[in-house]
OpenMM code with the backbone's topology and positions (N, CA, C; nanometers):
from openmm import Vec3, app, unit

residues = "UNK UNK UNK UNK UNK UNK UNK UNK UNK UNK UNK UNK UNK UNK UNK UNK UNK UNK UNK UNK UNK UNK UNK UNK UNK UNK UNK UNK UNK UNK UNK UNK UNK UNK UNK UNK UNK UNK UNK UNK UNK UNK UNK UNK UNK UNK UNK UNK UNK UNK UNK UNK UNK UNK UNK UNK UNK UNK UNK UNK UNK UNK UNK UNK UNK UNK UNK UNK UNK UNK UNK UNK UNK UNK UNK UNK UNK UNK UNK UNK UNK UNK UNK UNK UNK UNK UNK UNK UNK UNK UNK UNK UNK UNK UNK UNK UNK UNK UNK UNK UNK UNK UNK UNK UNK UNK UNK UNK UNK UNK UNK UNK UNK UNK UNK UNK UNK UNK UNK UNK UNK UNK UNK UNK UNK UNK UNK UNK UNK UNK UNK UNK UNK UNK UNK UNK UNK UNK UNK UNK UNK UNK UNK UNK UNK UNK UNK".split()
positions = [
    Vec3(-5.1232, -4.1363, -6.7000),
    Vec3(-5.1228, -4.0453, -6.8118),
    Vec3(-4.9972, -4.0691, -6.8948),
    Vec3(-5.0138, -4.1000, -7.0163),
    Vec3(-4.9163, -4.0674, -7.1244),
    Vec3(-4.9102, -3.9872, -7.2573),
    Vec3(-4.7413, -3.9513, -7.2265),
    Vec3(-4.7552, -3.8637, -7.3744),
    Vec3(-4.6578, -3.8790, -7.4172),
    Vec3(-4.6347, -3.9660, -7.5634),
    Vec3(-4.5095, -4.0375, -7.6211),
    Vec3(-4.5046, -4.1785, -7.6244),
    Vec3(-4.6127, -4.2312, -7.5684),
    Vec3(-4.5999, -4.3730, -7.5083),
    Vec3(-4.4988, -4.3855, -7.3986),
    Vec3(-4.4906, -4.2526, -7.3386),
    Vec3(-4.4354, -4.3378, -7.1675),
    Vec3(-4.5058, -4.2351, -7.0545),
    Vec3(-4.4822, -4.2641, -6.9646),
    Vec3(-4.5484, -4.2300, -6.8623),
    Vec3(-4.4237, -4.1187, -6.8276),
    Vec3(-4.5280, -4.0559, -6.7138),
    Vec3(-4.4447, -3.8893, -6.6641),
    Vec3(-4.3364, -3.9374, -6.6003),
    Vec3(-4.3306, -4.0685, -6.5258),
    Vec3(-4.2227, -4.0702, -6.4393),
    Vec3(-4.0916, -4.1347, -6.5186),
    Vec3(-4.1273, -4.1156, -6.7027),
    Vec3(-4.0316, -4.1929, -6.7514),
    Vec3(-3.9634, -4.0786, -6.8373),
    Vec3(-4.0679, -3.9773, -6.8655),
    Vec3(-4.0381, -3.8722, -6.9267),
    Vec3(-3.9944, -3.7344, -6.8630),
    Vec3(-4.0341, -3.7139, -6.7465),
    Vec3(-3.9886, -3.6154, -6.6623),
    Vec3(-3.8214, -3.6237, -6.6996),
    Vec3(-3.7744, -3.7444, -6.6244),
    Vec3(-3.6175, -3.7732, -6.5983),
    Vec3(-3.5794, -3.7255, -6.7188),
    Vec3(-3.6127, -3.7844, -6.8805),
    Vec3(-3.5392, -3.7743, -7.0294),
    Vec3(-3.5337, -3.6308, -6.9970),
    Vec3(-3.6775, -3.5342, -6.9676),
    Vec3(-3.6403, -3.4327, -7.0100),
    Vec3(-3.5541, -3.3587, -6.9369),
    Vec3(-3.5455, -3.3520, -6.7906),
    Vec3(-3.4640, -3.3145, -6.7421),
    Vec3(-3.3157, -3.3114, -6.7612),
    Vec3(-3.2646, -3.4309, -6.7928),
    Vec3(-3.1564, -3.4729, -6.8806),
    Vec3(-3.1053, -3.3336, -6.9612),
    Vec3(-3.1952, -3.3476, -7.1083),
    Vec3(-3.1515, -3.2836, -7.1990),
    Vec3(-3.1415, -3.0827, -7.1616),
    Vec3(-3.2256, -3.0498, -7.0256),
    Vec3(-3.2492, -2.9319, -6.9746),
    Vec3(-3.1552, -2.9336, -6.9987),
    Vec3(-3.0623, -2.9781, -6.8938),
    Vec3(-2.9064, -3.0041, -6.8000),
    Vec3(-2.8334, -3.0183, -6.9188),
    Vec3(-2.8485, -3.1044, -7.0231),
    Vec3(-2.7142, -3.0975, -7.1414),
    Vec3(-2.7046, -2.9591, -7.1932),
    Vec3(-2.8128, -2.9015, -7.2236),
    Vec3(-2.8296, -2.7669, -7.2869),
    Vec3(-2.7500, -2.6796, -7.1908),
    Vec3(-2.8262, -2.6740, -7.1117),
    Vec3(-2.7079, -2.5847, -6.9673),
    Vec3(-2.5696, -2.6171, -6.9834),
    Vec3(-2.5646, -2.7169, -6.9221),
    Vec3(-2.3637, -2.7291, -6.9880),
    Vec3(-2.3373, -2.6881, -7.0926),
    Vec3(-2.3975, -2.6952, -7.2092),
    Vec3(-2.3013, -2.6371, -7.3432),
    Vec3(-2.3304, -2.4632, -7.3548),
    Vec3(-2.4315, -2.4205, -7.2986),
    Vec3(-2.4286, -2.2895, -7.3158),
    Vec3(-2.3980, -2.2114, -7.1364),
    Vec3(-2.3073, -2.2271, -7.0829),
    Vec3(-2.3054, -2.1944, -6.9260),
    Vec3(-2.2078, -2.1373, -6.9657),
    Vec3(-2.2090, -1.9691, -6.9153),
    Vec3(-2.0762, -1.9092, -6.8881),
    Vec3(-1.9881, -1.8804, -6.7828),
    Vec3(-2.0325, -1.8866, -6.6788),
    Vec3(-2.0388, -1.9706, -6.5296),
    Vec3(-1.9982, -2.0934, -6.5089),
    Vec3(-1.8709, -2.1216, -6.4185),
    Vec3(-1.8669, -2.2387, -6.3778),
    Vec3(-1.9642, -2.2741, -6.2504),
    Vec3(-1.9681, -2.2216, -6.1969),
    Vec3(-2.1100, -2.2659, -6.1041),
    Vec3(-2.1996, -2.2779, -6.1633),
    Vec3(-2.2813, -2.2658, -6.2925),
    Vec3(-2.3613, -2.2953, -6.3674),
    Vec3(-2.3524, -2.4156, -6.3872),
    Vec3(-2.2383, -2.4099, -6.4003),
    Vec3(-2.1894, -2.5879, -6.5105),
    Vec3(-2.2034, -2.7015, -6.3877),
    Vec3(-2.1752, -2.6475, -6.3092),
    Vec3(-2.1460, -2.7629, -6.0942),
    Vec3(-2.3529, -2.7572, -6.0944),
    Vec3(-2.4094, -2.6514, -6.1044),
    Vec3(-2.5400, -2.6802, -6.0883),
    Vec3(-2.6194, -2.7551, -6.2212),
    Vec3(-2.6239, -2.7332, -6.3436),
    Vec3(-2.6093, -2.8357, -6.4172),
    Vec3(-2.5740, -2.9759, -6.4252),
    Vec3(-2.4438, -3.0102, -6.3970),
    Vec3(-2.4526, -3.1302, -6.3363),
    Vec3(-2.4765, -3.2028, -6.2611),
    Vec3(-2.5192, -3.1569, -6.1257),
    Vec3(-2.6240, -3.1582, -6.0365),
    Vec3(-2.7252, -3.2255, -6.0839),
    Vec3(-2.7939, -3.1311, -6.1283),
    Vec3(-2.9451, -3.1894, -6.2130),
    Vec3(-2.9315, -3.2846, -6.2960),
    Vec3(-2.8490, -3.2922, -6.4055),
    Vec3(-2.8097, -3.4280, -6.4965),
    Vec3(-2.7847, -3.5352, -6.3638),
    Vec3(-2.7334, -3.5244, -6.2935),
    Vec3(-2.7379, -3.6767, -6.2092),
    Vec3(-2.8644, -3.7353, -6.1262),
    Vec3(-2.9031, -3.5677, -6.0994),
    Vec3(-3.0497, -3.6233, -6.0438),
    Vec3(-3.1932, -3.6512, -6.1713),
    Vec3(-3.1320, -3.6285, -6.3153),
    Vec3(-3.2043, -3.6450, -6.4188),
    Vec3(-3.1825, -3.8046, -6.4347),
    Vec3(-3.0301, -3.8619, -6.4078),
    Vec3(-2.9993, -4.0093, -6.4352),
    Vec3(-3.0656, -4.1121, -6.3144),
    Vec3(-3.0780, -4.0299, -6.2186),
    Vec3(-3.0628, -4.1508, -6.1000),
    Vec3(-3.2792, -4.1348, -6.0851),
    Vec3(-3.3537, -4.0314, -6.1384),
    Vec3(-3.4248, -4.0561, -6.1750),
    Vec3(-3.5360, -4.1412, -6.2665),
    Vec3(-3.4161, -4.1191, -6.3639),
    Vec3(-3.4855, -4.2350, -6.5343),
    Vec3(-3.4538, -4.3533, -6.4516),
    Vec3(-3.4004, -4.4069, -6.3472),
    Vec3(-3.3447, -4.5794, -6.3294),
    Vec3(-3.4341, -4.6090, -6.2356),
    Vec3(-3.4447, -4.5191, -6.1399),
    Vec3(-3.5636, -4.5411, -6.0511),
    Vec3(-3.7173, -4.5819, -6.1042),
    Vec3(-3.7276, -4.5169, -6.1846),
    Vec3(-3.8399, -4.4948, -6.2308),
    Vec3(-3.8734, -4.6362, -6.3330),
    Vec3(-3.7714, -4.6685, -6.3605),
    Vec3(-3.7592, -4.7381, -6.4640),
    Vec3(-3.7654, -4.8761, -6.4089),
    Vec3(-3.6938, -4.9068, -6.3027),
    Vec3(-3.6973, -5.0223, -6.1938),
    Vec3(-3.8399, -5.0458, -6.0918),
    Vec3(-3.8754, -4.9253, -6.1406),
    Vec3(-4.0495, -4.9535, -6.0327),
    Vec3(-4.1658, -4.8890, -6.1307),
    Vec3(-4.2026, -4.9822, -6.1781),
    Vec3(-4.3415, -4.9489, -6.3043),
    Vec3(-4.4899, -4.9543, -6.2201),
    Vec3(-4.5373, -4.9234, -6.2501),
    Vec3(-4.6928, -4.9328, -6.2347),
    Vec3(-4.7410, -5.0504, -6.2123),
    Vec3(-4.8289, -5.1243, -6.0771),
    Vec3(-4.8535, -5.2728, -6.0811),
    Vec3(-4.7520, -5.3558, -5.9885),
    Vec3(-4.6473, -5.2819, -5.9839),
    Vec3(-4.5694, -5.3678, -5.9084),
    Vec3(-4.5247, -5.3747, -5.7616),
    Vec3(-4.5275, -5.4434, -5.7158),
    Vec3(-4.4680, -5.4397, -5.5513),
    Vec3(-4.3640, -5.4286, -5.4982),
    Vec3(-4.2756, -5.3907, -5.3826),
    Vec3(-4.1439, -5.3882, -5.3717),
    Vec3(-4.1458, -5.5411, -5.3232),
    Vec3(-4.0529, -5.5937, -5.3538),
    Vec3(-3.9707, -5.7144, -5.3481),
    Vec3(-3.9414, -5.7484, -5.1882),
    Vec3(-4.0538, -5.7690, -5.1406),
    Vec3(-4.0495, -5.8068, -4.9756),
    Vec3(-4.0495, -5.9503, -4.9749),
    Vec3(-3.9784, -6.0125, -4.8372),
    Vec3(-4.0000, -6.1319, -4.8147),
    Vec3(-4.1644, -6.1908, -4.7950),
    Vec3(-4.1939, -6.1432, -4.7121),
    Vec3(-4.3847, -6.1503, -4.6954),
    Vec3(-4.4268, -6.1069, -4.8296),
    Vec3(-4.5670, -6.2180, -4.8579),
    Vec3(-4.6466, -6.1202, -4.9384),
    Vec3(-4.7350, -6.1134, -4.8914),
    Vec3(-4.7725, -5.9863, -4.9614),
    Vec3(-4.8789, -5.9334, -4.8431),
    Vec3(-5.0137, -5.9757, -4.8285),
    Vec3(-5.1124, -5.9670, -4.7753),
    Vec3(-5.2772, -6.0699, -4.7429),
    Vec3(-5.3321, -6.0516, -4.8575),
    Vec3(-5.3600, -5.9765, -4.8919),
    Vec3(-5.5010, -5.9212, -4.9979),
    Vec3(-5.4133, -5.9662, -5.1397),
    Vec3(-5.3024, -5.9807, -5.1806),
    Vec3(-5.2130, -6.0384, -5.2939),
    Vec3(-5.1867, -6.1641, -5.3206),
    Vec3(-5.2366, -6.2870, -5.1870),
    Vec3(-5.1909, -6.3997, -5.2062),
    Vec3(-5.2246, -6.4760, -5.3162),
    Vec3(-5.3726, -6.4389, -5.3662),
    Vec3(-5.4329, -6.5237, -5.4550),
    Vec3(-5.4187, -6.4460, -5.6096),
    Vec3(-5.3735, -6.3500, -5.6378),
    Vec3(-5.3794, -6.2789, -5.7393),
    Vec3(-5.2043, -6.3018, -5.8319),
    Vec3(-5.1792, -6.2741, -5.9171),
    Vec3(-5.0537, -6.2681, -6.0268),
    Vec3(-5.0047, -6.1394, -5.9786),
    Vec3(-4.8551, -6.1412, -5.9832),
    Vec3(-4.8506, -6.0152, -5.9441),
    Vec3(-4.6763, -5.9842, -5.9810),
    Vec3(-4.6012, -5.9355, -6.0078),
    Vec3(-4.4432, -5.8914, -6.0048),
    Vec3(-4.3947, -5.7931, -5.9619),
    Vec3(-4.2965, -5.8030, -5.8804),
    Vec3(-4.1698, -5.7532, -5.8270),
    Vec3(-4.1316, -5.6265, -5.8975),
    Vec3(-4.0821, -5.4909, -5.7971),
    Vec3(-4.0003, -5.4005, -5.8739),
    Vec3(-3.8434, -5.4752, -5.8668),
    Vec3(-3.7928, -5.4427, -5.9912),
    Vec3(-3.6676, -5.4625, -5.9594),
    Vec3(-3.5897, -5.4205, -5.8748),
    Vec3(-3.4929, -5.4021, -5.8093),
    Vec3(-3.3966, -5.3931, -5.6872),
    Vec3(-3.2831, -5.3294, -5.7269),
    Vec3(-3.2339, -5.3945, -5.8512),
    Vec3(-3.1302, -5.3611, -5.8887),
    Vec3(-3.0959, -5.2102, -5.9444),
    Vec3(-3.1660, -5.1427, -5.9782),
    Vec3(-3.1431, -5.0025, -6.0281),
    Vec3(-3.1754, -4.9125, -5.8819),
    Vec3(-3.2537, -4.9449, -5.8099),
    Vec3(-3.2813, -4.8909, -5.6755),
    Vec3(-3.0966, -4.8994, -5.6377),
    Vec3(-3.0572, -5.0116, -5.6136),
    Vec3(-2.9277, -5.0502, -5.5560),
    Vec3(-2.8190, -5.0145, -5.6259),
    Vec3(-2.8200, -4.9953, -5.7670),
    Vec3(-2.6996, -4.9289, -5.8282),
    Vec3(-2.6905, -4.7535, -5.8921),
    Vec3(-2.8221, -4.6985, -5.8157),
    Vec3(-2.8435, -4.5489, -5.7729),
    Vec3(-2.7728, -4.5370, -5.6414),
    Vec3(-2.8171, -4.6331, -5.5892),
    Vec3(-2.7086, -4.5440, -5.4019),
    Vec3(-2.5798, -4.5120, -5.4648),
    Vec3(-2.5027, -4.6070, -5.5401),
    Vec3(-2.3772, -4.6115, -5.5570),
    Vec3(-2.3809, -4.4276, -5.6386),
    Vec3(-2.4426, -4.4466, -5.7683),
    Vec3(-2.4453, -4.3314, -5.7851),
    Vec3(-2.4689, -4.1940, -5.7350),
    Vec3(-2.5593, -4.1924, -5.6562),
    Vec3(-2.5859, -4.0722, -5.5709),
    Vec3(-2.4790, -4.0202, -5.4514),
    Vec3(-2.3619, -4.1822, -5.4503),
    Vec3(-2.2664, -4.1398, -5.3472),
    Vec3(-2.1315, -4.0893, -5.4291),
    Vec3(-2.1415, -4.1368, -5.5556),
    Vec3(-2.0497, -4.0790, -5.6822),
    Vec3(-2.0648, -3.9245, -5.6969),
    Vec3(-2.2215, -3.8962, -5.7775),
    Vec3(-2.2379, -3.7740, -5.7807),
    Vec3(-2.2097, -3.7085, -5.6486),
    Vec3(-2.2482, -3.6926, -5.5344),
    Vec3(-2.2117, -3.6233, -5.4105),
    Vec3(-2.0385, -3.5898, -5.4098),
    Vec3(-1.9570, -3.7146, -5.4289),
    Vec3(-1.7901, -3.6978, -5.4391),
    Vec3(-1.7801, -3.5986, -5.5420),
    Vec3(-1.8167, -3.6045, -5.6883),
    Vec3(-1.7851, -3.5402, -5.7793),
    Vec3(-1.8260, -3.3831, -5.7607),
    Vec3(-1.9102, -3.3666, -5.7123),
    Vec3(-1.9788, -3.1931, -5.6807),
    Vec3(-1.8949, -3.1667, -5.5869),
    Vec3(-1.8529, -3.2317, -5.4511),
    Vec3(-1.7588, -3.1948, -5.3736),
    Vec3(-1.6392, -3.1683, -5.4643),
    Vec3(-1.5245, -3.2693, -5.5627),
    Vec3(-1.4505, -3.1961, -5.5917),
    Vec3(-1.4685, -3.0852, -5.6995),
    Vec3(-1.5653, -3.0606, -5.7877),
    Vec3(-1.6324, -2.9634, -5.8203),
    Vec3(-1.6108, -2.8001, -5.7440),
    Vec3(-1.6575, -2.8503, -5.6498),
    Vec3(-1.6636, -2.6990, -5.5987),
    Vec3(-1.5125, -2.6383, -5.5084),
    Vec3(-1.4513, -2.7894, -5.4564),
    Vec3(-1.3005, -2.7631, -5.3819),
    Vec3(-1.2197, -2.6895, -5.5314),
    Vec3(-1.2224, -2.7353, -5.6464),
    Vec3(-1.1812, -2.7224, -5.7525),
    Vec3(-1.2136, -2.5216, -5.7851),
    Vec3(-1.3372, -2.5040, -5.8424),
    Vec3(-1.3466, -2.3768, -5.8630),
    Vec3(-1.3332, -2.2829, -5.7394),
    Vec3(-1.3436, -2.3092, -5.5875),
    Vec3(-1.2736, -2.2607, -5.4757),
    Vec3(-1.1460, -2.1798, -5.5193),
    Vec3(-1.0508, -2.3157, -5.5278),
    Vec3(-0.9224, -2.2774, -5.5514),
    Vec3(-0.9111, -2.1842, -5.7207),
    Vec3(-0.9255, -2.1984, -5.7714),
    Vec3(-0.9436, -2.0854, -5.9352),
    Vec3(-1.0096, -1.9813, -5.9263),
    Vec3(-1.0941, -1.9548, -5.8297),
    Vec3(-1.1743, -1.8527, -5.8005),
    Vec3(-1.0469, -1.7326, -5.7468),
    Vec3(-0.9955, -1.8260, -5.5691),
    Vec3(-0.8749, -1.7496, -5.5187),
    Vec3(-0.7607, -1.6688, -5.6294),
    Vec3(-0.6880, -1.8042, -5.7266),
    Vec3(-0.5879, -1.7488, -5.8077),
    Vec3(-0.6464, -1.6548, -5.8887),
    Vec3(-0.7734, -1.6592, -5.9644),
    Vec3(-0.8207, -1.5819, -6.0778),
    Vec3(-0.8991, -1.4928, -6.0532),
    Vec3(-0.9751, -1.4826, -5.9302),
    Vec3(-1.0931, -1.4375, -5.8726),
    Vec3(-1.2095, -1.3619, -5.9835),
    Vec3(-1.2086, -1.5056, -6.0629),
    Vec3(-1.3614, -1.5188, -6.1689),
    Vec3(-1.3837, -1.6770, -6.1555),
    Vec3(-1.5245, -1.6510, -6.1956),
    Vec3(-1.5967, -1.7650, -6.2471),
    Vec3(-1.6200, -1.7682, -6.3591),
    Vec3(-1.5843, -1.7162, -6.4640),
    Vec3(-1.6477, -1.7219, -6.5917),
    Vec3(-1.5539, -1.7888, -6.6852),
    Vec3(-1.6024, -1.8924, -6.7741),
    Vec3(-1.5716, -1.9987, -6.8519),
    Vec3(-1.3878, -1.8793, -6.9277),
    Vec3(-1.5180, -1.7971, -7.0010),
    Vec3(-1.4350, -1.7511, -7.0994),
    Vec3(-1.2808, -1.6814, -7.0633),
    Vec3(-1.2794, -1.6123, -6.9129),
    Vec3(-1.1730, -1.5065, -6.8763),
    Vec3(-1.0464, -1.6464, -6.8068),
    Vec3(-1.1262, -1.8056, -6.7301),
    Vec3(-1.0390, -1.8738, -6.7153),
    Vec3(-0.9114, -1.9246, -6.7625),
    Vec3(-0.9903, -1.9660, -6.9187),
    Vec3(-0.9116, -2.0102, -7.0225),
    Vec3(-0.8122, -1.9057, -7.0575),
    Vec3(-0.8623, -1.7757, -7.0931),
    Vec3(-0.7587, -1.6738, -7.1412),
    Vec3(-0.6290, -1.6901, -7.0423),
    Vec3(-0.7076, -1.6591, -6.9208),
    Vec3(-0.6106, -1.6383, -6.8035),
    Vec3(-0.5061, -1.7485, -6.7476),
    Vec3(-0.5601, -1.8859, -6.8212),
    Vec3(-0.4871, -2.0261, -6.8434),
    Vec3(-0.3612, -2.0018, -6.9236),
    Vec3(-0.4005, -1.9468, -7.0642),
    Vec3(-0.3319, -1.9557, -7.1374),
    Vec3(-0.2643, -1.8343, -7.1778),
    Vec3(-0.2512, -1.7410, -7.1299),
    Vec3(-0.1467, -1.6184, -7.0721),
    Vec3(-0.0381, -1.6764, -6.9738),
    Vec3(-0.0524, -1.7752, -6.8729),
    Vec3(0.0140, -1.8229, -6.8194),
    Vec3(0.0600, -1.9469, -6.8225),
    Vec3(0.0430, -2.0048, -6.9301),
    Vec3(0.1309, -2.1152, -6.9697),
    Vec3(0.2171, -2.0993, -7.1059),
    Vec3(0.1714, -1.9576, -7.1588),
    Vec3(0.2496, -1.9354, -7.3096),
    Vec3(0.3990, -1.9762, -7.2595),
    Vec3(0.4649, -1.8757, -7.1479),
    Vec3(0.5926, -1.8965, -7.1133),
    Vec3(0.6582, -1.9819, -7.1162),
    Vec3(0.6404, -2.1359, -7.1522),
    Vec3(0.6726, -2.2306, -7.1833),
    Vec3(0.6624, -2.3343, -6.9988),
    Vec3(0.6597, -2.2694, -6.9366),
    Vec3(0.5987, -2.3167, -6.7817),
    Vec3(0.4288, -2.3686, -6.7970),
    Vec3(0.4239, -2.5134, -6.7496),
    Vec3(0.2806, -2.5538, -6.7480),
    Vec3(0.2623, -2.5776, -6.5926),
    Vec3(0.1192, -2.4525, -6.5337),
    Vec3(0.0835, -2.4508, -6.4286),
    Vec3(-0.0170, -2.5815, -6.4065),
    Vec3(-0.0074, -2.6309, -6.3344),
    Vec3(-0.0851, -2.7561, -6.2785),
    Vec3(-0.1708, -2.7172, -6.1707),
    Vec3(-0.3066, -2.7685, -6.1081),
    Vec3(-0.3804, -2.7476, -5.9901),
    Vec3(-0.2920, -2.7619, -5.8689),
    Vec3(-0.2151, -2.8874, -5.8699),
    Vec3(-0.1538, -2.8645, -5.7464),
    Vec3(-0.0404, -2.7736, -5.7565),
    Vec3(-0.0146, -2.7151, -5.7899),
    Vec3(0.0917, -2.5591, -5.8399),
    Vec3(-0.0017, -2.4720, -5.7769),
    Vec3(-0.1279, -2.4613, -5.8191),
    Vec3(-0.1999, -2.3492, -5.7943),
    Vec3(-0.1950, -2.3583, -5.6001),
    Vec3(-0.3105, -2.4903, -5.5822),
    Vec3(-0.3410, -2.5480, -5.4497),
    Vec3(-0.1544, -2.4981, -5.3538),
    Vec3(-0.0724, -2.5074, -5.4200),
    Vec3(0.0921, -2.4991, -5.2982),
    Vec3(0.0989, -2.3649, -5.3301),
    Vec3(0.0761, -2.2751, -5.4009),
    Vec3(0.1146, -2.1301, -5.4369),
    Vec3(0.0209, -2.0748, -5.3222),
    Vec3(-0.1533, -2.1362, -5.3369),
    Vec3(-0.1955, -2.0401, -5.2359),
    Vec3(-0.1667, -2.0847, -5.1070),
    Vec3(-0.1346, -2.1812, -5.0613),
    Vec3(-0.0728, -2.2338, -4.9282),
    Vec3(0.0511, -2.1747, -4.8672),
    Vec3(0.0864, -2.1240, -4.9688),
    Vec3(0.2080, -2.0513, -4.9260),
    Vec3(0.1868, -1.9199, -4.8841),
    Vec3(0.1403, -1.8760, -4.9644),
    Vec3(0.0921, -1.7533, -4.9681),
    Vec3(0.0222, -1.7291, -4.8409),
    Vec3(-0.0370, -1.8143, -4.7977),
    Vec3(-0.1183, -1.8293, -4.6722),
    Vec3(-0.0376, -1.8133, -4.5377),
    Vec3(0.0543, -1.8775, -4.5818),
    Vec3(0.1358, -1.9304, -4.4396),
    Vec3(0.2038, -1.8072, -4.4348),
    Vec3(0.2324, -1.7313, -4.5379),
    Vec3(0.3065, -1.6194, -4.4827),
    Vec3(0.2534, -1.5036, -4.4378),
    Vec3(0.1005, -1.4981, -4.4940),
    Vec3(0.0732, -1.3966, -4.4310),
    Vec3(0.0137, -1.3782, -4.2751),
] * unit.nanometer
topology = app.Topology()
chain = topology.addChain("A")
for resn in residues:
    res = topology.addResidue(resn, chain)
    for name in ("N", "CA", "C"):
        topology.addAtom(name, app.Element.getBySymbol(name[0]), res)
């Protein structure tokens, strides 16, 4: 089935994509924004898959198989299969520091919301002092150890 001239497994991914862009620009939630990007990676590592194995084609085995010997036939590509692992082990790192990240801002600020961060950023750097993550990350460590 097509609609656009591509097939669902080419159009699913696009649209998913643009779901996920929309979400990021309107998220007031940073966990919105960590689940959003989520989906944008599983929107990317989708379109390549999909895109590397078309309709008609076989996976790229050493054997071919009985009933194919005498017929024309091509290969899925490999290569987008193989440069998704990489990605899917990227995205996984990045959501991990994602969430170690709003962890720690949650503790100092105890919000999630886009808008009260920033304020609360920039109330505390007017003083001419610029707080850094690892400022934050040793403040609550301390704080820890003493209590």
């Amino acid at each position: 089935m097509e609609i656009f001239g591509m097939s669902i497994l080419e159009l699913f991914p696009i649209v998913l994509f643009f779901i996920s862009i929309f979400g990021l620009i309107t998220a007031n939630n940073v966990i919105k924004s960590i689940v959003y990007m989520i989906i944008l990676n599983g929107g990317v590592i989708t379109f390549w898959i999909a895109m590397g194995s078309r309709l008609g084609r076989i996976p790229p085995i050493l054997e071919t198989p009985y009933h194919l010997e005498n017929y024309f036939y091509t290969f899925a590509d490999p290569v987008p299969q193989a440069l998704m692992i990489t990605t899917i082990i990227i995205g996984f790192c990045v959501t991990a520091i994602n969430i170690i990240m709003i962890n720690t801002l949650h503790r100092k600020y105890k919000t999630t919301d886009w808008k009260s961060l920033t304020e609360l950023a920039n109330k505390e750097t007017e003083g001419g002092y610029d707080h850094t993550l690892s400022d934050v990350v040793y403040e609550i460590q301390d704080k820890e150890a003493e209590a």
